[in-house]
N, C-alpha and C positions, 0 to 999 in steps of 0.2 A: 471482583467480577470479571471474568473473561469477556475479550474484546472480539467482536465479533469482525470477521476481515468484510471492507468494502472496498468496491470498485466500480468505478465510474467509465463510462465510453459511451460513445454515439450510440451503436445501434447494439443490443443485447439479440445473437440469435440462438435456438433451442431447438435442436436437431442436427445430429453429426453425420447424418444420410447423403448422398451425391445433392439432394435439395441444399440441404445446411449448409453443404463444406460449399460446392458452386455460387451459392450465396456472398460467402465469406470471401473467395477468389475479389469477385464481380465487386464489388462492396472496396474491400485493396487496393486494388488498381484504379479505383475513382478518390484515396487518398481518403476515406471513408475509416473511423478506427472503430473494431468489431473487437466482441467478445461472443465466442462459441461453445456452449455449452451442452454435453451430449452424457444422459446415463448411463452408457456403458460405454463400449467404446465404436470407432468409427465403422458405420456401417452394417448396427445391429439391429437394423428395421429390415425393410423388404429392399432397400439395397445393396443387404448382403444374402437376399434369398429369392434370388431371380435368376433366370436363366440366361443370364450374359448375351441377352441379343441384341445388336443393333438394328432398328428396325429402318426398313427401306420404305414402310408406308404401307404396301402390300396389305396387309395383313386385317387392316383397318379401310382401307378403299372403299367397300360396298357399305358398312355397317356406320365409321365413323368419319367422314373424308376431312373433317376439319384436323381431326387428330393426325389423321393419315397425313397428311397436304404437312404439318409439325413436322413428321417423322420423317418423311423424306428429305424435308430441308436443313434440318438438324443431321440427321445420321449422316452428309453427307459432308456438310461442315466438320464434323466431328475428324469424317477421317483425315483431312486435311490439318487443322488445328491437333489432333490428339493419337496421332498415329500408331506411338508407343503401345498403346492400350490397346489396338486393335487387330483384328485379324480381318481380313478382305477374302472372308471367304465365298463370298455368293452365296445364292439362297437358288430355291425353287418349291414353286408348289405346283402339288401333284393330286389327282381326283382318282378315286382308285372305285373301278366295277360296282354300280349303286350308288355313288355319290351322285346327288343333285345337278344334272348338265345344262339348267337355265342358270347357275350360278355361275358357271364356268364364265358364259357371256358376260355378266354381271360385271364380273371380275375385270376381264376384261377392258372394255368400256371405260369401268370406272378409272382402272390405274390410266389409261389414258389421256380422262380429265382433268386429272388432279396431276398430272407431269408424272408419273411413278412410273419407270422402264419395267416393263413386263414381256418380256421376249419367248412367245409361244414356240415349242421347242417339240420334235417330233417322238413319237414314244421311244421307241429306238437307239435316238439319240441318249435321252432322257436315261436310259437304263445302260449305254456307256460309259455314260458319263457318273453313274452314279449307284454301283451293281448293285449294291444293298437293296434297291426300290424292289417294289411286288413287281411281278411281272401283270399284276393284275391293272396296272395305272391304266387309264384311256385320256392323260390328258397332263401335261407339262410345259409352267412357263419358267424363265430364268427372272429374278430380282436382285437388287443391289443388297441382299441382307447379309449385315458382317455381323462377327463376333468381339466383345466388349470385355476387358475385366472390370468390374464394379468395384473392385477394394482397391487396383490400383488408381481407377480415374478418381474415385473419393479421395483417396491418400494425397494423389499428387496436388489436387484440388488445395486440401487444407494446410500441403504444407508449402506450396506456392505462398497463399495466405497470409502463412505466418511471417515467413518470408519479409514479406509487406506490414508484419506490424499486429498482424490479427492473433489473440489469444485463446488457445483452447484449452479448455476444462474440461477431460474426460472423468467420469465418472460421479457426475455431479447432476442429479434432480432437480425440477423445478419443484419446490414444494407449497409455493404459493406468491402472493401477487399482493403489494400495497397499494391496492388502489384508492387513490385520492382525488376530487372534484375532476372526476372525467380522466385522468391519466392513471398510466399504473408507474407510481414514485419508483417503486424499489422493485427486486423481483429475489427472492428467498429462494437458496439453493442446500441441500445437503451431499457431502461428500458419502458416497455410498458404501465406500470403503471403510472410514474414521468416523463416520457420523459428524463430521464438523460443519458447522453452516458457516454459510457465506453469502452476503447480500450486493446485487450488482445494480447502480443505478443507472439507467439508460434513457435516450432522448424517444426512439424505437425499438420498440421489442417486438421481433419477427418467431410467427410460430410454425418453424419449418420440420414437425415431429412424424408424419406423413399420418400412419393408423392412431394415432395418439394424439391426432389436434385437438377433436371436439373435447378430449379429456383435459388437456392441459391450455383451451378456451375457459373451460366451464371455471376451471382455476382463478377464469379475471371473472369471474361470473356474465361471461361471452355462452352462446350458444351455437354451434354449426352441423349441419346432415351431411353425414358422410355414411359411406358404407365401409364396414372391416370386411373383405374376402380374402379368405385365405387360400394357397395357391400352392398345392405340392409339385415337385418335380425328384427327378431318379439320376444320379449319375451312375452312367455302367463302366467296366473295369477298361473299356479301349474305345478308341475313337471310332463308331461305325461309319461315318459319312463324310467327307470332304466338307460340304456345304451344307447351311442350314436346309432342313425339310421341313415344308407346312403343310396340309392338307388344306386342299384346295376348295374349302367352304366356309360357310356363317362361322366366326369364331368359334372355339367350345373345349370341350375337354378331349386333353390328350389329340392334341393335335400340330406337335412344335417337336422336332429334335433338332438340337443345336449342336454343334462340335464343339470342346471349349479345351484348348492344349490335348493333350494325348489322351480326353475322355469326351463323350457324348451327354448331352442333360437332357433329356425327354422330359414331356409334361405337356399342358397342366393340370388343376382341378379350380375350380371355382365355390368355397364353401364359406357361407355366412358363418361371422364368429362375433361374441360379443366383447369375448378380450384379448387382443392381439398377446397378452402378455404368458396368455396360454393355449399355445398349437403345439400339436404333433402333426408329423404327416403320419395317416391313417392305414392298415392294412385294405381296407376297402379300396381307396386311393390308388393304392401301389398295384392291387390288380386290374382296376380300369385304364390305367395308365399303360400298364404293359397289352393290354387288349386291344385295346384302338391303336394303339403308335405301333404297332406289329403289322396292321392291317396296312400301313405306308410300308414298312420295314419289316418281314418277318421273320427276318436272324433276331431279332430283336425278344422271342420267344427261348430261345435258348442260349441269349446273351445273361454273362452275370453282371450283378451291377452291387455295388460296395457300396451306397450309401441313397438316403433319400430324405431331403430338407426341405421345409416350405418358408413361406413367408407370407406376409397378409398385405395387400392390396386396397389405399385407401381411394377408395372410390367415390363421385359426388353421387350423391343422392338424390337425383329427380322425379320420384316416386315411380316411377319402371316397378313395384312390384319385389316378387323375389330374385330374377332372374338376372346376376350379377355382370353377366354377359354383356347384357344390353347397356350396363351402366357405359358412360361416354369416359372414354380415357385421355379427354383433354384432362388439362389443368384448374386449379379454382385460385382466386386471389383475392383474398376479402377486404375488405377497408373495414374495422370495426367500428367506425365512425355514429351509422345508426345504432349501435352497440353500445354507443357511451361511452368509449374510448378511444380516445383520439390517436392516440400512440402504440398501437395496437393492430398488427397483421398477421395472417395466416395465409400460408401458400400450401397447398394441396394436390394429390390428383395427381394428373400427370404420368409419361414414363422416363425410365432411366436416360432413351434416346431424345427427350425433351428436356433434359435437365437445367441444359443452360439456357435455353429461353425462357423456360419458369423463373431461373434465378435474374434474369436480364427484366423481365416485368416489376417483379419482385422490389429489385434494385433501382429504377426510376422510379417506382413512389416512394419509397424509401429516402432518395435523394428530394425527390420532390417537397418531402415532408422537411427536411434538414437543410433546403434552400440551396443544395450543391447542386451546380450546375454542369458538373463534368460527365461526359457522353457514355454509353458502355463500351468495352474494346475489347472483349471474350469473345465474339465474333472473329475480331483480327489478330489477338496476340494467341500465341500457340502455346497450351498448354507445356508447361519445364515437365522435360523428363525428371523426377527428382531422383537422387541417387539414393535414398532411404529407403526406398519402397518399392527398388525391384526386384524383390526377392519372389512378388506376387506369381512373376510369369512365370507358366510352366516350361519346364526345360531347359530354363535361364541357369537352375543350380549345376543337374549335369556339364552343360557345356562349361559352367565354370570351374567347376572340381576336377574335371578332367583337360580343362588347358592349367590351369594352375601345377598340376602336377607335384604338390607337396606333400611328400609321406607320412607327413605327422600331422596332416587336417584330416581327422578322423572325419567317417560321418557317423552323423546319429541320426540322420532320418535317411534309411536305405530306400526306400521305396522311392523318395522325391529327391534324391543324392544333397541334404540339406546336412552341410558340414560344420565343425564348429568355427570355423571362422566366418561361414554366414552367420550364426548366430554372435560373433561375439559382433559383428556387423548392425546386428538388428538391436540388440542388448544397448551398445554404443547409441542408436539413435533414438531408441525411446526414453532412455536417460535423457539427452538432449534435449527431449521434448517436456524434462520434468515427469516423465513416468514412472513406475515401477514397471519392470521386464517378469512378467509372467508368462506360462505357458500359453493362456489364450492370446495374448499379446502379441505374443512371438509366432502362433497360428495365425494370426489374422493377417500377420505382413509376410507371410513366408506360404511354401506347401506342406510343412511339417503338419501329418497327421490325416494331410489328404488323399496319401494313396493304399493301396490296395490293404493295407493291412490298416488301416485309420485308426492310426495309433497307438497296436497293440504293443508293438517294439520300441518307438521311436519317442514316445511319451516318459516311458522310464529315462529312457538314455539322457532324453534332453532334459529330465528334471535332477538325474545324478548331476550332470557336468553344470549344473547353474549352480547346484552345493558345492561343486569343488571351486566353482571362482565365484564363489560367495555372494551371489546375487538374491538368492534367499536365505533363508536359515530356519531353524527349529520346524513347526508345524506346517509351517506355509507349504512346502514341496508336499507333502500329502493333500494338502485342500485342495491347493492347485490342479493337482493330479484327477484327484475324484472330480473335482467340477470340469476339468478336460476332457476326459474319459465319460464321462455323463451326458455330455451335448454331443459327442460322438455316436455314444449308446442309443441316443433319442434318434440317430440317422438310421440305425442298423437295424434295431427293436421291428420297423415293417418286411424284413426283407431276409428274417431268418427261415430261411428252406436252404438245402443242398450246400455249399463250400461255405455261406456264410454262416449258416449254424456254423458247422465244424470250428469256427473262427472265433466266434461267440463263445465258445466253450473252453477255446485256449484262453482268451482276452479274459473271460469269470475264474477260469484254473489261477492264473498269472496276480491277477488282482485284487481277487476275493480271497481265494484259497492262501497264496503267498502273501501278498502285502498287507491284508486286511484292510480294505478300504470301503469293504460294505456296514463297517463301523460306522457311528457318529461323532461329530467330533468329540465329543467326552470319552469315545472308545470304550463305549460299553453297547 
């Protein structure tokens, strides 16, 4: 009879999200031994499908100020603590002809209260500073909103972590829970790759899955109200704007463009879902999106834009109704205690620019519960740049391929200048980490796939040369392919009109046509 693998630690966490992995940091550094467990790989919830913004508070002032009053004092910590990952770009919102002018006050006022700098700025100026805007604005303040990468702050996160002792298991399910006289003894995992289970026994099991708790609650037969909103956004082919733009009212749809490296992310949309596990972004989406964000920005009407991804947004449920909006984008932090298990948390809610004080709450019961008495210090110690994971930043490759100056570092992804020695770079550390080096793997720590041609070119290239230094072999480099190429497709599918048809038609010629990969895998 096969033996099934256990593992025992402190605290078991379940979620590989900036939640999870910041958890896991926070959790290390108080000498705390963690096991991190994530279904796919890091950062495949909504913090790998958000618009990289670090919020200054602004944005939330009139509607949520407790959230706001968060974001301000975190984002600002952040830049100081985690600089690497950020861009200081500054923000501004703007009210354009017909928007609401007792809001304006609103605004006002509020970021006042709440300490959030808001520097009203004269129209004028506002469209020097930033020509893309309508000429139709009648109203502009400045805010401290930067920009964020979400896959590098997660990455550095967990491997800081590991660093300290903390293990992750990517690609590993929770598939259930043994719960025994009030605790849950054991917690049953499948590897999703091999099928092989593995059972971890922990003192704490935190459920930091963000759109996925109340499902993987109900698992300990826990119950909790959250809302799934799903939230598309558009990235276009060039950076429209130096600094973030908000429109300057009551939150809502398509009202956000953000800068992020050498492209712009507009959005969002606000759409109840009932299984995170199945979104598109929407062609309805993509034209509301381009309609309103045009009316701040109207290059924006004959800008193209390469791809469009969402992500679902777990929100607490106060009964507000249908109107996602209104839901409060603090955080939640449950003690399941009236729940009948004692052992037993969920962290929720929340934004990207809150992360670490989710995970700082989080972490003092957590300790509280395990009798450790050592203080948090994520506040004060400054996130390591880690060397594994900066492949994220855009522009990082060019400058390096081209001070490098080596003839024989081909590239294989032209568009993002991503050479093979970045990947044999990236190869090298997911091994490291006990991984297997696949295509999406290697997308998610890199820009391979992310520019203009997303993937048409650069997706072959880079799955030849992982056959030729034998990192895969037989069938794998086609599945790989197709399921690379398919989450790609699912970006492009709302946004075929004009050059990106034309692109579509090379990418289905190339793939379908030559490689056959609109087969199944029995190839028939």
């Amino acid at each position: 009879m096969k033996t099934i693998p256990h593992i025992k630690t402190q605290v078991l966490i379940i979620g590989g999200g900036i939640t999870g992995t910041g958890l896991a940091r926070d959790l290390a550094l108080r000498g705390v031994r963690c096991v991190l467990v994530e279904a796919r790989d890091i950062n495949a919830g909504a913090s790998g499908g958000n618009h990289g913004l670090l919020h200054s508070g602004a944005r939330y002032a009139v509607t949520d100020p407790v959230a706001a009053g968060s974001c301000c004092k975190e984002g600002e910590l952040l830049k100081r603590l985690a600089p690497h990952c950020i861009e200081t770009t500054g923000g501004y919102f703007v009210a354009v002809a017909g928007d609401d002018e007792d809001y304006i006050d609103d605004f006002e006022r509020s970021c006042r209260q709440i300490g959030i700098i808001s520097e009203p700025l004269d129209v004028k100026e506002a469209l020097e500073i930033e020509p893309s805007l309508s000429p139709d604005i009648i109203a502009a303040y400045r805010v401290n909103d930067a920009t964020i990468d979400p896959f590098r702050l997660s990455l550095d996160n967990i491997a800081h972590a590991r660093e300290l002792g903390t293990t992750l298991l990517r690609f590993h399910r929770v598939v259930g829970f043994d719960r025994q006289a009030g605790r849950i003894q054991k917690t049953c995992l499948t590897d999703t790759r091999n099928g092989g289970n593995t059972t971890v026994d922990a003192q704490i099991v935190v459920n930091a899955t963000g759109a996925w708790a109340a499902r993987v609650a109900a698992l300990a037969d826990v119950t909790i109200n959250t809302i799934c909103s799903k939230g598309s956004l558009l990235v276009t082919h060039t950076r429209i704007t130096d600094g973030v733009i908000n429109r300057l009212r009551r939150p809502g749809d398509a009202d956000i463009l953000v800068p992020g490296g050498t492209v712009s992310i507009l959005g969002t949309t606000a759409e109840r879902v009932d299984n995170p596990d199945v979104i598109f972004p929407e062609i309805h989406e993509i034209d509301h999106i381009i309609n309103e964000c045009s009316v701040m920005v109207p290059a924006l009407v004959s800008t193209r834009c390469i791809r469009a991804f969402c992500g679902v947004r777990p929100l607490i449920d106060s009964g507000g109704g249908d109107d996602d909006r209104s839901a409060s984008r603090g955080f939640m932090l449950l003690d399941h205690l009236e729940a009948g298990v004692d052992n037993f948390i969920t962290i929720t809610g929340g934004k990207l620019t809150t992360y670490r004080l989710m995970a700082e709450k989080t972490a003092d019961l957590v300790c509280r519960r395990l009798g450790v008495g050592i203080p948090c210090t994520t506040h004060m110690v400054p996130l390591p740049n880690a060397e594994d994971v900066r492949w994220t930043e855009p522009g990082l490759s060019p400058r390096t391929w081209i001070a490098r100056q080596e003839p024989d570092d081909l590239l294989l992804c032209e568009c993002e200048m991503v050479s093979r020695r970045i990947v044999d770079d990236i190869v090298t550390s997911i091994r490291r980490q006990k991984g297997e080096p696949d295509l999406s793997a290697i997308g998610l720590r890199s820009r391979v796939g992310k520019g203009q041609c997303q993937g048409t070119i650069c997706s072959q290239q880079l799955t030849a040369y992982l056959y030729r230094q034998h990192q895969i072999a037989a069938r794998e480099g086609s599945d790989q392919l197709r399921r690379f190429l398919q989450e790609r497709w699912r970006g492009q599918y709302p946004l075929l009109w004009d050059i990106p048809l034309v692109q579509a038609e090379l990418q289905e010629a190339i793939y379908c046509g030559l490689f056959g990969l609109e087969l199944d895998q029995e190839g028939t």
